[in-house]
N, C-alpha and C positions, 0 to 999 in steps of 0.2 A: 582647579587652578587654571587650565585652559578655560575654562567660561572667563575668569576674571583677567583674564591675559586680554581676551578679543573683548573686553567690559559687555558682556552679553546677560549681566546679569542685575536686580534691580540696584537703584543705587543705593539705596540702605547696607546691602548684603557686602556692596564695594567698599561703603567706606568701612564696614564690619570688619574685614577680611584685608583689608590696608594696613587697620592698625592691626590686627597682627599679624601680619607679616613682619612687622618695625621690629613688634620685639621676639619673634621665633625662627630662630635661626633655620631648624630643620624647614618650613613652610618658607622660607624665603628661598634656600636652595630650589626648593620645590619650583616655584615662580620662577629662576632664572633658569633651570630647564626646559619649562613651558615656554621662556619666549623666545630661548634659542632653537626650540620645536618649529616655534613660528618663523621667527626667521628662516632659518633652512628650507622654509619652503618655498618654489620658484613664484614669483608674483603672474597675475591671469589679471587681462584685460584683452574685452572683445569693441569692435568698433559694430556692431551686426547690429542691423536697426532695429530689430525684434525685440532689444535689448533697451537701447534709448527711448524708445517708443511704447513701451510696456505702461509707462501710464498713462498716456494719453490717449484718454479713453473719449469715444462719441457721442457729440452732443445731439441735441435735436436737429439743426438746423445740417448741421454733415449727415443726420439719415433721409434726411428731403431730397438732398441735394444726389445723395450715393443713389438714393430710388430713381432720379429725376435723370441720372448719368449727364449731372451738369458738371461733375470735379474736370479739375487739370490734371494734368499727367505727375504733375510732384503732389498733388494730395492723393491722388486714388492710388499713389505707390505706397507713400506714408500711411494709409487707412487700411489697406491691403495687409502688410508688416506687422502692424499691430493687431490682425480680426485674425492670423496667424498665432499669436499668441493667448490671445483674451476672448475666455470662451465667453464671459459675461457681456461683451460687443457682440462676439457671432450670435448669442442670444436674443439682443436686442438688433440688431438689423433682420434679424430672419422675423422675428414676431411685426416688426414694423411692416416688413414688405408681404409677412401676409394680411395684416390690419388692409395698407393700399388696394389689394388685389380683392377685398371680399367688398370695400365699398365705391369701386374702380364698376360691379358689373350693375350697381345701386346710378350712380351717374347716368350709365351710357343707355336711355331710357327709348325705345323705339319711337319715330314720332314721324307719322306718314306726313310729307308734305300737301300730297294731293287729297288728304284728307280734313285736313287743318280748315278750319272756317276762316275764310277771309276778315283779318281785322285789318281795320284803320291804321296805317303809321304811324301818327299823330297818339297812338295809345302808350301810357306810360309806364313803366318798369314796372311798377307793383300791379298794372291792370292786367301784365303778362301773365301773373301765377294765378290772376282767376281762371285762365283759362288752362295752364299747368300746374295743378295739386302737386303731383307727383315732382318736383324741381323744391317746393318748398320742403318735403318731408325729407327730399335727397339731401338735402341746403341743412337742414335741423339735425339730423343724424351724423352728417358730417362735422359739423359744428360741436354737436357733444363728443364725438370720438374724439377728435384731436385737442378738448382741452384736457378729459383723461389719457391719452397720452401724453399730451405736457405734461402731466402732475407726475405720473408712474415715471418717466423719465428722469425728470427732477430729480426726484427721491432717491433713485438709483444714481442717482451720481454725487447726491451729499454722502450715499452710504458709501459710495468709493472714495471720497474724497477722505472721508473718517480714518479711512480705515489703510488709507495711504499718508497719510499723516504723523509723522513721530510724536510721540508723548512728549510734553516737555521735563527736563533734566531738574529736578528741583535739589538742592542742596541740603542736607538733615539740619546741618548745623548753621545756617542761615535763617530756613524757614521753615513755619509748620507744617509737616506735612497733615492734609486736612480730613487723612481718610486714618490718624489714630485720634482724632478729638475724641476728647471723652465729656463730652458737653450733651449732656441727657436730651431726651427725644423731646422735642415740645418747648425746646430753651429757644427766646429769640440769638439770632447769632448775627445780627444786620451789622449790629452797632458791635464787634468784640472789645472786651475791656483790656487794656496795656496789661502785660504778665509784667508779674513783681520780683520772680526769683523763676530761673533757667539752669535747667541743665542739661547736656548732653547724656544720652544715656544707651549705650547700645545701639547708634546709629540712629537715635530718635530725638528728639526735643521735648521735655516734659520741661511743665509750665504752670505756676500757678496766677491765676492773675484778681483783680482787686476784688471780681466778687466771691473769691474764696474756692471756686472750681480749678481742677487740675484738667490741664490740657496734653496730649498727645498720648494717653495711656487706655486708648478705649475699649483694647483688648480683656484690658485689666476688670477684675470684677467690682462691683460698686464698693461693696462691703471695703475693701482695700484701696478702692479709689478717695476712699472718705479719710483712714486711715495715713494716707500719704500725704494729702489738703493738711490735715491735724499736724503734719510731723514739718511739712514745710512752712505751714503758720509759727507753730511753738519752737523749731528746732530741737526737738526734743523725742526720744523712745520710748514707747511705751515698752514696756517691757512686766513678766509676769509675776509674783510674790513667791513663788515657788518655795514656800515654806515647808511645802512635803519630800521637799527633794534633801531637806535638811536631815543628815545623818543624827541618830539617836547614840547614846552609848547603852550598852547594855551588859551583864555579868553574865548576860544567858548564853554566849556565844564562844565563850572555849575558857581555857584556864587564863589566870592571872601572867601568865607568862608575857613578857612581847614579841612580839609577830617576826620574825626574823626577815620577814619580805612584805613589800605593799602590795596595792592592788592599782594599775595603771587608769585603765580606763575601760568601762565607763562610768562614768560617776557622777554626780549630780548634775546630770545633763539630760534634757529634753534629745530622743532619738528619730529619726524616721522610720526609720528600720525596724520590725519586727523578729529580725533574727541578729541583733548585732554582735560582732565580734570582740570578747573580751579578752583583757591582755592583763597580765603581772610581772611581776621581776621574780629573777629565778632566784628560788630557795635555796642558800648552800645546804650540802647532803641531802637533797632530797631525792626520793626515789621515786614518787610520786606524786602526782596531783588530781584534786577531785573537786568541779565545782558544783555551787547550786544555789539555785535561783528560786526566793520566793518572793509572795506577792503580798500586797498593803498590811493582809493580816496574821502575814507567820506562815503560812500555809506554804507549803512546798510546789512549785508547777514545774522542777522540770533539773536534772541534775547530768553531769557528763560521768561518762566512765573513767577509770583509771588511767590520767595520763602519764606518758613517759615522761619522766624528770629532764628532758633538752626541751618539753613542748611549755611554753608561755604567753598560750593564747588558748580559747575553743570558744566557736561558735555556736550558738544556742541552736538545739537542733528541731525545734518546735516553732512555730509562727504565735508570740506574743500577743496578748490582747492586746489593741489599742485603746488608748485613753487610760491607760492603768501605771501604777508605779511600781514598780521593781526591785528588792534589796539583793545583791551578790555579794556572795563570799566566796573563796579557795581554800583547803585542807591543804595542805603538803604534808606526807608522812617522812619523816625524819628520825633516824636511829628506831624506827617501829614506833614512834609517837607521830600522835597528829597536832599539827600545827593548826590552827586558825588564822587565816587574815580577812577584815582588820580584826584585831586582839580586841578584847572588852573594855579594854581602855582609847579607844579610835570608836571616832563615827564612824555611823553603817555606812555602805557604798551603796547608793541607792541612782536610780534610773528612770526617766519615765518615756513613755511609746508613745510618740505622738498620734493624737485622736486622726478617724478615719473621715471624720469631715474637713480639718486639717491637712490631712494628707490628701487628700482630692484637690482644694483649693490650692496645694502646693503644687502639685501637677501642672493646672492652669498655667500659675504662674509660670513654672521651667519653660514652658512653651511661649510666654510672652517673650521672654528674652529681656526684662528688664531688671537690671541689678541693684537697682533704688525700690523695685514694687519686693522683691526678696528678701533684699537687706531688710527692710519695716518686717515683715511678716515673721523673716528668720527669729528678728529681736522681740516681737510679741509673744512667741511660742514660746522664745526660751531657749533657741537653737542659736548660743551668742559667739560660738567658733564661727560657723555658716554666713551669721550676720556679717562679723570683722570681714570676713572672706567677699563676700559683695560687695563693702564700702569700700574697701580697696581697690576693687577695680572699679570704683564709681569715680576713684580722687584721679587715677590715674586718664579718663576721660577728661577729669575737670579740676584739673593742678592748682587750679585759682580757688578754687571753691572753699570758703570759709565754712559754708553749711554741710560740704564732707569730710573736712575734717572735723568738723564738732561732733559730725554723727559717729565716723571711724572711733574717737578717742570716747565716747559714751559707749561703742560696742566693747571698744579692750578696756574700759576698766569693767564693764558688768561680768566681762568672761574671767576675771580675776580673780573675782569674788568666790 
């Protein structure tokens, strides 16, 4: 909350963290402690040049001139101030003025007067260095030095320039930002096509536009990127047939009696969780409870011990296969008789554990942060509480949106069913 008080943090995360604030009362406290944190603290400003002067960093022509001790007295103060602060100056002046001094002893070449062969006056500028080799080689070395030092200097001060420069502020909800495209490697992107339907989503811009690609989701993996293009063209969920999840009835599972108590949850429901916790309604008189859990073909995997008649839940104590389907039941013993739920006349209460390629690519997902890439996958699994749960906060991003509420009211009636 103090990063977002001094906005020190990216703006996606800001405007994340905005909206809820709006609606969580406890984070909002939070925030008005942090800026009365800030407030209370005495405000700091220095007038110290070291400080105004910290970027103004030296060019070529100020190390000619600093070597040459040609400055005035208000630059070599101001140049001084700053080589005080900035060790990538004191670098570059000290490398300069040893560069000067190695080809300073190249120059100053000995040249006996009384030795020199009498030339003509009348001879001309280039007829001098036939007679001094050693002036042209000084002349050519010189000449290559200091255009690599132009270039090394150069360079060094676009990379300070770079890197003293603010990023620019871009808005989520304005513009794309261009580092979630989800526009495949090798797509021309010169020309982009107008997007056809927008939403906000998590502090992001998803978009799909006329050639049928979804934009801002590049986190997101293909296979689901494909799946959301599908859901934003059609309007429409895919969602799974899940006919196995359909309770049977059966005479093989206790007497003809009825079930004095149901069974809660979970129940024909796609799970994440390999160890989920199951829950019922309490049995009057009962003194006990026992459940168990078997798999597609009757077989028994896994049952609890005797529980106390106030306990109306137990967690499966074993880690479930995934990709498999699951039937539970509960005994409660009553007057020394056992009860069954559901009775033989009620569908089976059946379960299934979401697959573990599934559950990875749901990982991914949690991580993207997107509540529309969710929502889809939630409703393809089968996971249609989870779904409703995402679309919700997709509407509330996007109050206008005709396409979240169609999707919202397609997640509650399939969880109805």
């Amino acid at each position: 909350m103090r990063l977002f008080s001094d906005k020190a943090l990216p703006q996606a995360e800001l405007t994340a963290i905005g909206r809820h604030v709006t609606d969580c009362p406890e984070c909002h406290g939070l925030l008005v402690s942090s800026l009365r944190e800030v407030d209370s603290k005495p405000p700091s400003f220095t007038l110290a040049p070291e400080f105004w002067l910290r970027h103004e960093h030296l060019d070529y022509d100020q190390l000619v001139e600093l070597s040459e001790d040609r400055l005035d007295t208000d630059e070599r103060e101001a140049i001084d101030a700053h080589l005080g602060l900035c060790s990538t100056c004191q670098e570059d002046v000290r490398t300069f003025l040893a560069f000067r001094k190695e080809i300073e002893s190249e120059l100053k070449v000995p040249y006996s007067p009384a030795l020199a062969p009498q030339k003509p006056k009348s001879r001309s500028f280039w007829n001098r260095f036939a007679w001094k080799p050693v002036y042209a080689a000084a002349a050519l070395i010189l000449a290559i030095a200091f255009i690599f030092g132009i270039v090394a200097l150069l360079k060094r001060r676009a990379e300070l320039q770079a890197g003293n420069n603010p990023l620019p502020q871009v808005s989520p909800s304005t513009q794309e930002n261009p580092r979630r495209s989800s526009t495949p490697p090798g797509t021309n992107t010169s020309t982009p096509e107008p997007s056809v339907v927008s939403l906000n989503d998590n502090g992001r811009v998803i978009a799909l536009d006329k050639s049928g690609k979804t934009i801002g989701i590049d986190e997101v993996p293909t296979e689901m990127r494909d799946d959301i293009a599908r859901l934003l063209n059609s309007e429409r969920l895919e969602t799974p047939n899940q006919k196995e999840l359909r309770g049977e009835e059966s005479g093989l599972r206790g007497s003809n009696e009825k079930a004095p108590f149901k069974l809660i949850y979970r129940s024909r429901v796609v799970i994440p969780s390999v160890q989920p916790t199951l829950r019922w309604e309490s049995a009057r008189g009962a003194t006990s409870y026992r459940v168990y859990i078997s798999d597609a073909h009757g077989s028994e995997v896994t049952k609890s011990d005797a529980l106390s008649p106030d306990r109306t839940n137990w967690t499966v104590d074993r880690p479930l296969k995934r990709g498999e389907v699951f039937t539970w039941s509960v005994i409660a013993v009553i007057d020394n008789k056992e009860t069954i739920s559901p009775g033989p006349s009620s569908p089976e209460m059946k379960f299934k554990v979401l697959s573990a390629k599934s559950f990875e690519q749901l990982q991914k997902l949690r991580k993207s942060g997107s509540h529309l890439a969710l929502g889809v996958f939630y409703a393809r699994e089968g996971l249609h509480a989870e779904a409703q749960r995402e679309f919700q906060i997709l509407l509330r991003e996007n109050p206008n949106s005709d396409l979240v509420k169609k999707l919202l009211q397609q997640a509650q009636t399939r969880r109805s069913r």
